[in-house]
Structures are given as C-alpha cells and as structure tokens.
PALO-762995 format. One record per residue (C-alpha): residue number from 1; residue in three letters; x, y, z. Coordinates in steps of 0.1 Angstrom, whole numbers, plus 5000, padded with zeros to 4 digits. Example, Ala and Ser with C-alpha at 12.3 -4.5 7.8 and 13.67 -1.06 7.14 Angstrom:
// PALO-762995
   resi   resn      x      y      z
      1    ala   5123   4955   5078
      2    ser   5137   4989   5071
***
This chain:
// PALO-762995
   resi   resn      x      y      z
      1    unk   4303   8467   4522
      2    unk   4316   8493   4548
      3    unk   4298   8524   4549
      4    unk   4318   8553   4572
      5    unk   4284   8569   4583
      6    unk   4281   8537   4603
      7    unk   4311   8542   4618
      8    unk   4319   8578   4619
      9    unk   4297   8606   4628
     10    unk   4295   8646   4633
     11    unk   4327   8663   4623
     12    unk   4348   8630   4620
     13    unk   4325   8620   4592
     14    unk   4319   8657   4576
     15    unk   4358   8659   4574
     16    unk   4362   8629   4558
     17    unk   4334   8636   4535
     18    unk   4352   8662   4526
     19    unk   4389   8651   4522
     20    unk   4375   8625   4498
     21    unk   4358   8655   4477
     22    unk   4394   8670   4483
     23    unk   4411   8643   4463
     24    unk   4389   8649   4436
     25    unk   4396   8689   4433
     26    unk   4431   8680   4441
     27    unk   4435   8659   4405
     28    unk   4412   8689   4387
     29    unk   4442   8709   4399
     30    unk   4469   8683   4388
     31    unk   4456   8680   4357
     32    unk   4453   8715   4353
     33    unk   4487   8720   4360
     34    unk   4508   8688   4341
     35    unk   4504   8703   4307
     36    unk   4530   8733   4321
     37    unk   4558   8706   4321
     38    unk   4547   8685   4296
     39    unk   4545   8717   4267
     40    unk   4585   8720   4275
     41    unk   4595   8681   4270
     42    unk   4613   8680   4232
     43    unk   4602   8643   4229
     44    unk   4567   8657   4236
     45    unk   4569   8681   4209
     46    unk   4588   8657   4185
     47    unk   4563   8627   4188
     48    unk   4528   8651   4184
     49    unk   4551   8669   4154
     50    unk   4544   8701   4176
     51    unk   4579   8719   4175
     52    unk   4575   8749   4152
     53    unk   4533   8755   4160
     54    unk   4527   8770   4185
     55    unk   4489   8776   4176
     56    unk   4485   8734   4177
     57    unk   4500   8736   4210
     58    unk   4482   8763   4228
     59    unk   4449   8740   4210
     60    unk   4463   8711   4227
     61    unk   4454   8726   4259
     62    unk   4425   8739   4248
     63    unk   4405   8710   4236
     64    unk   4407   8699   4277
     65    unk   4380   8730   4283
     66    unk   4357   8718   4258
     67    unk   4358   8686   4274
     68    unk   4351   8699   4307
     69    unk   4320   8720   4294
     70    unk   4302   8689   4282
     71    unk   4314   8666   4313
     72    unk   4302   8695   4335
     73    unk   4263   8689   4318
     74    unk   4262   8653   4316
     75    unk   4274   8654   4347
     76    unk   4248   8678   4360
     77    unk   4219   8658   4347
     78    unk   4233   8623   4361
     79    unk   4240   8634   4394
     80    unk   4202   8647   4395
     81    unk   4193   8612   4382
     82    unk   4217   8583   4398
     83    unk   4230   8606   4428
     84    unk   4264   8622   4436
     85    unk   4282   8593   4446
     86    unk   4276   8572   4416
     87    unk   4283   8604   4393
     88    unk   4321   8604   4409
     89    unk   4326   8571   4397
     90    unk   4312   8577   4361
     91    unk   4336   8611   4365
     92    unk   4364   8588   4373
     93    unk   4359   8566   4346
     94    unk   4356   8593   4318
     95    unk   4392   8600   4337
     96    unk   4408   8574   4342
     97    unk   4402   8558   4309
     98    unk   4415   8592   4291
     99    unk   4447   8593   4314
    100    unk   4459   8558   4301
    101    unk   4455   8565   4269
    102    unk   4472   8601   4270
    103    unk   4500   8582   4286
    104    unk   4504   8558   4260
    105    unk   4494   8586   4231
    106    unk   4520   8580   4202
    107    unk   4505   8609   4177
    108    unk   4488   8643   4181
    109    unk   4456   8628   4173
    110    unk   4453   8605   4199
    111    unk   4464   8628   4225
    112    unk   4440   8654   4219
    113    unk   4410   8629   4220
    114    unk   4416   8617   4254
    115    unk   4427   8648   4266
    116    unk   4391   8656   4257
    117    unk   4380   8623   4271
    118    unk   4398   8634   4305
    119    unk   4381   8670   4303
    120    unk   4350   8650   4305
    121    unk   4359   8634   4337
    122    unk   4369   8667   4355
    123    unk   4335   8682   4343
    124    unk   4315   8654   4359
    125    unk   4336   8653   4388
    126    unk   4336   8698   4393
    127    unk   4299   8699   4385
    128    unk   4290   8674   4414
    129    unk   4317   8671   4442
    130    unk   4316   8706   4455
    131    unk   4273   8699   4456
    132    unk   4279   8666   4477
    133    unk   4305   8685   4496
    134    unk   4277   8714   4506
    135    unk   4250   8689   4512
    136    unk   4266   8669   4542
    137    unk   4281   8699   4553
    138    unk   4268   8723   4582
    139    unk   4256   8756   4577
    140    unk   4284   8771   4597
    141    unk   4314   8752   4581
    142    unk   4303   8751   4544
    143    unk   4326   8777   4534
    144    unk   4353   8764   4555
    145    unk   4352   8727   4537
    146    unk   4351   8740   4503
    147    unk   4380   8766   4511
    148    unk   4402   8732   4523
    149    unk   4388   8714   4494
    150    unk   4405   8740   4471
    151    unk   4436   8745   4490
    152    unk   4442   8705   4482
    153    unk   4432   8722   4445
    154    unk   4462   8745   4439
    155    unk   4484   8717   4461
    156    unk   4477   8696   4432
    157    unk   4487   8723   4406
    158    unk   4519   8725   4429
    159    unk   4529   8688   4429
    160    unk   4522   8687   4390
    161    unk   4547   8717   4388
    162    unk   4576   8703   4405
    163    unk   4570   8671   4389
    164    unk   4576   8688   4360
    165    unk   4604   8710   4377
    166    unk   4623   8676   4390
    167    unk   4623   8662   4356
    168    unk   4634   8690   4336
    169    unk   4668   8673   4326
    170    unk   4654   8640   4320
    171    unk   4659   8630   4283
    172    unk   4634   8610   4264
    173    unk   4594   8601   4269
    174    unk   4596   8594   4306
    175    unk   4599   8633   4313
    176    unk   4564   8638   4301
    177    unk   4550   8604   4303
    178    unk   4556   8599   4341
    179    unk   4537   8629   4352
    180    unk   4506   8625   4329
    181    unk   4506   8589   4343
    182    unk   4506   8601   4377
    183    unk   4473   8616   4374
    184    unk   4458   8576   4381
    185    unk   4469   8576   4412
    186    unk   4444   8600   4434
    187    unk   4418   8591   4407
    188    unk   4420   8553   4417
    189    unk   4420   8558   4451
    190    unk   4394   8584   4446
    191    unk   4371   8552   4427
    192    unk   4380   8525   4449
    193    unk   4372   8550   4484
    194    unk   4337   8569   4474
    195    unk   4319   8534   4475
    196    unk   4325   8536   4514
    197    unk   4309   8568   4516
    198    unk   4276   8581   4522
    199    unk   4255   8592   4492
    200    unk   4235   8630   4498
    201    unk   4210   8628   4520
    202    unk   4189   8657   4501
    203    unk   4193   8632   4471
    204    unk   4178   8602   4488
    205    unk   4152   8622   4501
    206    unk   4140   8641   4470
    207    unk   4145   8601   4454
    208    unk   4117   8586   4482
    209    unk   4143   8569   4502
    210    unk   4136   8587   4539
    211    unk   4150   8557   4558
    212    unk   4181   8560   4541
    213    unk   4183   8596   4544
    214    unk   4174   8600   4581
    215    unk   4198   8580   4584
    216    unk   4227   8594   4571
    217    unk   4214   8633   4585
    218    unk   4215   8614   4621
    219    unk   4249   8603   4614
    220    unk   4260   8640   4604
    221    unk   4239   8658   4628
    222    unk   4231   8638   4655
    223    unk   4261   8616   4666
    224    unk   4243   8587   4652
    225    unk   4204   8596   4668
    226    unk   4180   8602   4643
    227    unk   4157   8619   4677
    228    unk   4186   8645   4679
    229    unk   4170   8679   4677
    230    unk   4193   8689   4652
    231    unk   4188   8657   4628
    232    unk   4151   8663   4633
    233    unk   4151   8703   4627
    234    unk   4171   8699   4595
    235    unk   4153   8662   4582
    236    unk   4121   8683   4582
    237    unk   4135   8714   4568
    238    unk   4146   8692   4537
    239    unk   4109   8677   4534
    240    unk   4096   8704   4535
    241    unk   4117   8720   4506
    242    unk   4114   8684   4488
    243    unk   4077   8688   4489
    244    unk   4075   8720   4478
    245    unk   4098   8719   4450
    246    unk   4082   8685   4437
    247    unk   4049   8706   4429
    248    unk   4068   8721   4399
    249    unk   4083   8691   4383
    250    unk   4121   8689   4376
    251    unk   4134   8716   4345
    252    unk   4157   8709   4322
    253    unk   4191   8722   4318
    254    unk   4174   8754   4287
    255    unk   4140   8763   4307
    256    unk   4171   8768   4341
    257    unk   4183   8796   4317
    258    unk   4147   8815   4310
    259    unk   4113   8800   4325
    260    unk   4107   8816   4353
    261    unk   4090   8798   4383
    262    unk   4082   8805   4418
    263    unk   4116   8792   4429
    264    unk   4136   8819   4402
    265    unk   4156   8794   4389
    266    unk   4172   8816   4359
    267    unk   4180   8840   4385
    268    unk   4202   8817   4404
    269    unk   4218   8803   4368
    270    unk   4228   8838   4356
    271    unk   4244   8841   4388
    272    unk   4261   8811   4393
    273    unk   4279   8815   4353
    274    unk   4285   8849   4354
    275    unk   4307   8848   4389
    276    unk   4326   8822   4372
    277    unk   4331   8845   4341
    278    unk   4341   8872   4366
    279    unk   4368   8852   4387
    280    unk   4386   8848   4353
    281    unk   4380   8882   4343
    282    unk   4397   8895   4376
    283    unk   4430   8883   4359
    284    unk   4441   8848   4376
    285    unk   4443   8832   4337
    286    unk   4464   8864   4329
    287    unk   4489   8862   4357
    288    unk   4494   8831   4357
    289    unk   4503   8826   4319
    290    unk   4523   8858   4325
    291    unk   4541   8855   4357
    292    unk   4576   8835   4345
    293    unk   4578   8861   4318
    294    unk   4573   8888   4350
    295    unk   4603   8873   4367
    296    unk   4627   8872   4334
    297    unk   4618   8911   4330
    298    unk   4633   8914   4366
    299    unk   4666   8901   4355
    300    unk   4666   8865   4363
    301    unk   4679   8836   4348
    302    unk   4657   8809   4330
    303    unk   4663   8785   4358
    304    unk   4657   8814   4389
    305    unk   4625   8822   4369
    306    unk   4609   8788   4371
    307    unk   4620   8786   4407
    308    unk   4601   8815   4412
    309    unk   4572   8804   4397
    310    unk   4571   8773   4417
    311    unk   4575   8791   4451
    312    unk   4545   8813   4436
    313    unk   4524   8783   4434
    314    unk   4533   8775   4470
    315    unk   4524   8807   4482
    316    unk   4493   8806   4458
    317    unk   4485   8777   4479
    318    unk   4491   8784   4512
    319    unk   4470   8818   4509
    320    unk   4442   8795   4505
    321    unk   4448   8781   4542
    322    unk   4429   8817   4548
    323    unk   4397   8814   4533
    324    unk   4394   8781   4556
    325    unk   4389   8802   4587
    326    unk   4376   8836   4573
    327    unk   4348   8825   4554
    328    unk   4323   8811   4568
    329    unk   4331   8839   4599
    330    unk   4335   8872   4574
    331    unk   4310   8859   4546
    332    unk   4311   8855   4509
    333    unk   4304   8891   4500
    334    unk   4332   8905   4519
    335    unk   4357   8883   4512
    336    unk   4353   8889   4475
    337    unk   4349   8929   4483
    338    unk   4390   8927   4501
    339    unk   4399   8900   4474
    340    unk   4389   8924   4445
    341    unk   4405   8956   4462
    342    unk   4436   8935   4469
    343    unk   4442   8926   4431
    344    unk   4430   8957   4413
    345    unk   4459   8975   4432
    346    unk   4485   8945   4427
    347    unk   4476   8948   4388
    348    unk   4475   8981   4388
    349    unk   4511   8988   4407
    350    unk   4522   8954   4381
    351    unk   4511   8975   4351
    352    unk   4529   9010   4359
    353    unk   4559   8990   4368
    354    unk   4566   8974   4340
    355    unk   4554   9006   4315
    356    unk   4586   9009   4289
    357    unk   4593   9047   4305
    358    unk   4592   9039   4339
    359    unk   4606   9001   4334
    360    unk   4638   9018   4320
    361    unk   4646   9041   4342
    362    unk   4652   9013   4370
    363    unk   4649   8984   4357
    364    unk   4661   8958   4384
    365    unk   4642   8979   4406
    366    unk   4609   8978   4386
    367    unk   4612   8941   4375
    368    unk   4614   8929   4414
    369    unk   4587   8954   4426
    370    unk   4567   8935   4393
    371    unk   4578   8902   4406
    372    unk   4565   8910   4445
    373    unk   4533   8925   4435
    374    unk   4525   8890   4415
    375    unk   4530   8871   4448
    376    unk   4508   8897   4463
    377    unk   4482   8889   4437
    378    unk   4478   8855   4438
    379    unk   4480   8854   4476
    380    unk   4449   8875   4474
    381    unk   4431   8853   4446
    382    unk   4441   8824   4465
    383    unk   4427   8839   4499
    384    unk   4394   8851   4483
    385    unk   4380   8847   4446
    386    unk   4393   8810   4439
    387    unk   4371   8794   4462
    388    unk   4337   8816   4470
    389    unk   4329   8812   4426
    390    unk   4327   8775   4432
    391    unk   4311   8776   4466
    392    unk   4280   8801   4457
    393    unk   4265   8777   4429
    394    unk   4267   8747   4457
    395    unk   4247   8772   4477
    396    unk   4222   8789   4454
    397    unk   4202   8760   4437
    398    unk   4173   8739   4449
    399    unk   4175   8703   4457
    400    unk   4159   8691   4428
    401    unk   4185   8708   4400
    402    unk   4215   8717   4425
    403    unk   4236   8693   4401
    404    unk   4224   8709   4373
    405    unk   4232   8745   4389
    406    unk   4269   8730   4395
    407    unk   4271   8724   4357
    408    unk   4261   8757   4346
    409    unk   4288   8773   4368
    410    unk   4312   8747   4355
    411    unk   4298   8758   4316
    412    unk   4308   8795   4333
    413    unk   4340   8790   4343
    414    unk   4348   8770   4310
    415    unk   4336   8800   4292
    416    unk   4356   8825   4313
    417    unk   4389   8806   4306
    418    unk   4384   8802   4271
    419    unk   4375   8839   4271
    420    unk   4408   8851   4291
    421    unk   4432   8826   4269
    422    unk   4417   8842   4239
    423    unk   4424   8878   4248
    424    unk   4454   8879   4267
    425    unk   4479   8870   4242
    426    unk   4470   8896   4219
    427    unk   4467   8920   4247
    428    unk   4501   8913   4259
    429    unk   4516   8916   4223
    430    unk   4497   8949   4212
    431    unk   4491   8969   4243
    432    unk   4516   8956   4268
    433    unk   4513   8973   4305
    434    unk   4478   8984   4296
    435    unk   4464   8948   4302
    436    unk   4470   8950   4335
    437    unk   4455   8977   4341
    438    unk   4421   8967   4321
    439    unk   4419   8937   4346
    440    unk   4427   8961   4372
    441    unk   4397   8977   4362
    442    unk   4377   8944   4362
    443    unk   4387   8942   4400
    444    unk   4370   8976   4402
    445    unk   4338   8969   4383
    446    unk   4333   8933   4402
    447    unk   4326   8951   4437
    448    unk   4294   8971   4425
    449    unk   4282   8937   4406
    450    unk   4289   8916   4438
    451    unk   4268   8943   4461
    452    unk   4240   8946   4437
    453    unk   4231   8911   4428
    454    unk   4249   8885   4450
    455    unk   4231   8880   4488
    456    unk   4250   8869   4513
    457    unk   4248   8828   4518
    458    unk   4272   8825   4550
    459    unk   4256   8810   4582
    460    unk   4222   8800   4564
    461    unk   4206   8764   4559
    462    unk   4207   8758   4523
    463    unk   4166   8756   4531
    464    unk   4169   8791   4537
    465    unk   4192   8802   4506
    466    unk   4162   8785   4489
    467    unk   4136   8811   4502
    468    unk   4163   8837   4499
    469    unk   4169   8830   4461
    470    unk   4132   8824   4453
    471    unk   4117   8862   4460
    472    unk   4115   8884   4428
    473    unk   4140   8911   4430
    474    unk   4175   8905   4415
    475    unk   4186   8933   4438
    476    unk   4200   8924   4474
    477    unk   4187   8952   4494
    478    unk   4148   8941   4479
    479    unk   4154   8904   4481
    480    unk   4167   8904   4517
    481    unk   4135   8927   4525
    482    unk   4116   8901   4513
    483    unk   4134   8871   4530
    484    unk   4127   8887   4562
    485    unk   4089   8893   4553
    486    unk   4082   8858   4547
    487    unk   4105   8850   4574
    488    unk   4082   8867   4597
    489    unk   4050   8854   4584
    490    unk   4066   8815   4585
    491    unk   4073   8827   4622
    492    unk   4033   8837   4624
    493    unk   4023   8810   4607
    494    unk   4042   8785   4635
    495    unk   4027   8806   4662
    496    unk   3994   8803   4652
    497    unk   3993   8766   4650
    498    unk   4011   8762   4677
    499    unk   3984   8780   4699
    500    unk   3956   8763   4680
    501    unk   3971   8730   4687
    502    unk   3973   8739   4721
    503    unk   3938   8746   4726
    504    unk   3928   8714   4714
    505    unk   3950   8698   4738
***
C-alpha cells in the first residue's frame, strides 16, 4: 500500500498530515451546522411528527452531544490502544453508518438513534485527530496547523448553511435529505485516504515499534535521514519521555481525574475540561443561537436576516485565517487574553444596545450597531478562543494518555454546550439584554483564570510541556520557576557527563 511518508517529507508531509486531520474537523463542523436547515424543512417536521414541539426538537439536537461525550471516551481509550490512525477509521464508521441511516430515517425514533450513532463518530474522531495532528507537527507550527484545521471547521459549518440556504424553496424530503446525505462525502474520502498516512510516531514508539517510528520522525524531521540532527534530537527526547512514563503504568480514564502521580496528570485533566467549559461560557453557543433574531430586531426582513447570518459565518470563518499566523508567534495565553477583551466589550456594547429604553429611542440605529458588534464578536472568537481550547489538551498530556486527555476535553466541551443550550433560552426570555452582559462578564473573569493556571505551551517540544505540566504548583508563576530549575539541573546533569565521558576518552 502507498504510504505518503515514503514519498513526502518535512513540511510537504506535515501539511498533508494535516489537511487530512482538516477533513475530519471540517465534517465535525458540517455536521454541526446541517441541523440549522434541516429544523426549518416542513416535510422534516411532518415525517418526525415535530411541528407543534418545540422541546422534541431542540432534544433532537441534543441527543447529538450525548453521542459525542461517549464517542469522545471510547475514543480516548482506543486511540491509546490501536493508534490514531486506526481510531479515525472506527470514528468514521460510527459516522458513516449513522449518516445513512439519518438519511433514510422515516420516524423520530430512528432519527434520533443515529443521530446518536453519528455523535459517536465525531467524538472518536475530536478526541484523536487534533492529538495526531500535534504529534507530527513541529514545535513551532503546532498552533498554526490546528488554527488551519479549524478554519476548514467553521468552512464546514458555512457550506452546511448555504446548503441549507440554497434549498430553502425546495418542497418535499430532498430539502433536508440531500444535505444530511452530504455529510458521506468528506467522511469517505476521509476513510478511504488515512490508510495512506503515517500513524504517530510517539504511538509506535511508546507501542515498541522504534523502526517504525524513526522512521516516520526522519521523514518529518529529517528530509527522509534518520542521522538528521533534528530526527535524532527529537527520537531521543521521545524515548526518553517513553521510558520514563512507562515506570508508572498507563491510568485509566477515573484515577486521570484524582490520583496524583509524578507526572500531575489530574492537573492537566482539570485543565483541559475546564477551558472547554469556558470557551462556551465566553458566549459563542449564545450568539450564535441568537444572532438571526439580532438582525430581525434591526429591522430586516426574514430573508435579509438569514443572509446576514450566512455572511456571519463567512466572516466567522475567515477570522480564523488569523490565528494561523498569530499563534504559534504571539502564544496561547495572549491570544486568549485580546480574544476575551475583544468579546466582553462586543457583548457588552450588544447588551446596552438592545436594552428596551435605549432600543426605543433609536431603534434602526440600535438594531444595526447590535448587528455590527455580533460580526465583531465572532471575528474575535473565531481569531482566538475557537481554536487555542482544542489545541492546549493536544499539548498538555503525556504520551502514554494524550488520547485519553483529548477525550476529557471533548467530555468538557460536550459539557459546556449542554450547559449554555440549557441556560440561554431562559435567560433570553426572562432577563433579556442582561444575558449579554453576564457573558460579558465571563469574558472578564476568563483573563485572571487563564494567567493563574494556564502556562504558556507555544514554541516548546511537547517533551518539554511534559516537564512543564509535571512540577507541583497549579500556579504559573511557581510552575515555570520550577521548569527552569530542573531545566538547569538537566543542563548540569549533561555537562557533567559530558566531561566525565571526556576524560575517559
């Protein structure tokens, strides 16, 4: 069979690495996106009986989270047991399988199981693309990958909306059926293509196969020559951490959450879920749920209003294009610092905006301020919080439960959605303009979190995050005081043998 890292090397192979791990983020956001479309089809609603509850069909979307919560853990453990690759294809499966069968659904039942069934998919696929993605990647590009990974994320939430936008006055099943279909298409090309593609070399390592390994690390460091000093420096960083991290055993997915070891796994758990709670708690879920209403306050038509929220999604998208060059060069912590600042104030000008006693007194006036400071907010979420949440857990972990860690930031994220879906609707209907300005305050309270507890990971081997990570304060000023002091004695260490190696010589 063709392999690529036979044929491709150094950023030629690391790119295509990567637009392959693109495809899959880009059906995640797809899939995301169809039900939009597919909630406004009448033969949708007439065939699951779903035209006067509109509890069932919130639920409908729903069940898709609780699907992606246990994909996300079985997919964990599996791509800690049969490797990354093989996971994508179990992922696409689980997929593949539940997109048919949603396609051909002819009752609300049916539906609803696959739609679980494809949840499970997108939860193997989230918990170990973005890890396979950060393990062939380069310390210096890292960010930048994952940032292009989830630009191809919101492009797919993008093509599912004007799917849905183009068939809007299409009669009959085909106007829901068609775009629910179309979801097979990356995810068979996604199936047939990873078998050409080289499996982690971390993975193969930690699994005893060096050979194998080696040789994928010369193909991705070394133009193909495992004697590169590059291949070589980072093929014996990884045995080292492989060796060191074997003298513990592997934990399971409950002792990640508590027992504490020498590597402070629980630490790098907490941290992982709870910036996935927080990127939905800086009001993405809220906005975008709320944003076609926004643009009918301003005074336009139905129609203009979902125009508007499809050139949103654009922009959403192309703000993304950003984080591919900033991030890696201004760092994780700073780009969530402006990202934060950027959408407390959009919230917070949205919120007085569209307060009834302001509202009224101009209220063309107010509703397209309302309407600009949404673009505003998304362009910043898009530029900053959407991708550095699902590129610190690929980061954080050690080799032998980094798969594992990318579950428990999917269980996070799952968590946060379900959380924000919950609350908003209520919000909106009891306290109005105040909601924004509560997850304007969220945007306030994420900056101190983010200093406190969250290192900086840009520009450092995943070998060092590992050290990093593994000293005992949860505070950054401490643990980076620490890095540094076994950084130094490592440095000793070397020295010394060096010398004494020397003088044997």
């Amino acid at each position: 069979m063709l392999q690529l890292h036979k044929h491709f090397t150094g950023e030629q192979l690391v790119l295509a690495i990567n637009l392959a791990a693109g495809l899959s983020i880009f059906f995640f956001g797809y899939d995301q996106g169809v039900m939009g479309s597919v909630n406004l089809s009448p033969d949708y609603l007439h065939v699951m009986g779903l035209e006067t509850n509109e509890a069932l069909l919130g639920g409908v979307v729903a069940v898709y989270y609780c699907g992606t919560l246990v994909g996300a853990l079985m997919g964990g453990w599996l791509g800690d047991r049969i490797g990354r690759v093989r996971t994508v294809l179990v992922g696409c499966a689980f997929a593949i399988f539940g997109a048919v069968m949603q396609t051909c659904a002819q009752n609300l039942p049916w539906f609803m199981v696959f739609r679980v069934i494809t949840g499970v998919g997108t939860g193997h696929l989230n918990a170990v693309v973005p890890i396979w993605s950060a393990e062939t990647s380069s310390h210096t590009s890292r960010g930048a990958m994952i940032a292009m990974e989830f630009t191809l994320n919101i492009f797919g939430v993008v093509i599912a909306y004007w799917i849905g936008y183009g068939l809007k006055d299409f009669e009959g099943g085909f106007r829901w059926r068609f775009p629910i279909g179309f979801q097979l298409i990356p995810l068979a090309i996604l199936a047939i293509g990873i078998n050409f593609f080289p499996e982690s070399p971390r993975w193969l390592i930690k699994q005893g196969r060096i050979e194998e390994g080696m040789d994928i690390i010369a193909a991705l460091r070394g133009g193909g020559d495992p004697k590169h000093p590059a291949a070589q420096e980072e093929f014996k960083a990884i045995m080292e951490n492989v060796e060191s991290e074997r003298a513990e055993g592997e934990p399971g997915y409950l002792s990640m959450l508590y027992k504490v070891d020498h590597l402070n796994i629980p630490r790098r758990v907490h941290l992982s879920i709870w910036l996935q709670i927080i990127q939905e708690l800086v009001g993405i879920g809220m906005i975008t749920v709320y944003a076609p209403k926004i643009f009918q306050v301003a005074g336009f038509s139905s129609s203009t209003s979902q125009l508007l929220s499809g050139l949103n999604d654009v922009s959403y998208m192309l703000s993304t294009l950003i984080a591919v060059f900033t991030l890696d060069k201004w760092g994780r912590r700073f780009t969530l610092y402006y990202g934060a600042v950027g959408q407390g104030i959009s919230l917070l000008l949205m919120g007085i905006l569209i307060k009834p006693e302001i509202f009224n007194m101009n209220p063309l006036g107010c509703g397209i301020g309302a309407t600009v400071f949404t673009f505003v907010y998304t362009a910043f979420f898009g530029a900053t919080w959407l991708t550095v949440p699902w590129l610190y857990p690929t980061e954080i972990y050690p080799t032998k439960v980094r798969a594992k860690g990318g579950a428990w930031s999917v269980v996070g994220w799952s968590i946060g959605n379900a959380l924000v879906m919950e609350i908003t609707p209520p919000a909106i209907a009891n306290i109005g303009w105040l909601t924004f300005i509560i997850f304007a305050i969220f945007n306030a309270v994420s900056i101190p979190i983010i200093w406190a507890f969250y290192p900086e990971t840009a520009g450092r081997t995943l070998e060092e995050l590992d050290v990093l990570f593994s000293t005992k304060s949860p505070f950054v000023w401490q643990c980076e005081k620490e890095f540094a002091e076994k950084n130094a004695l490592t440095a000793s260490d070397s020295e010394e043998k060096r010398s004494t190696d020397n003088q044997k010589a």
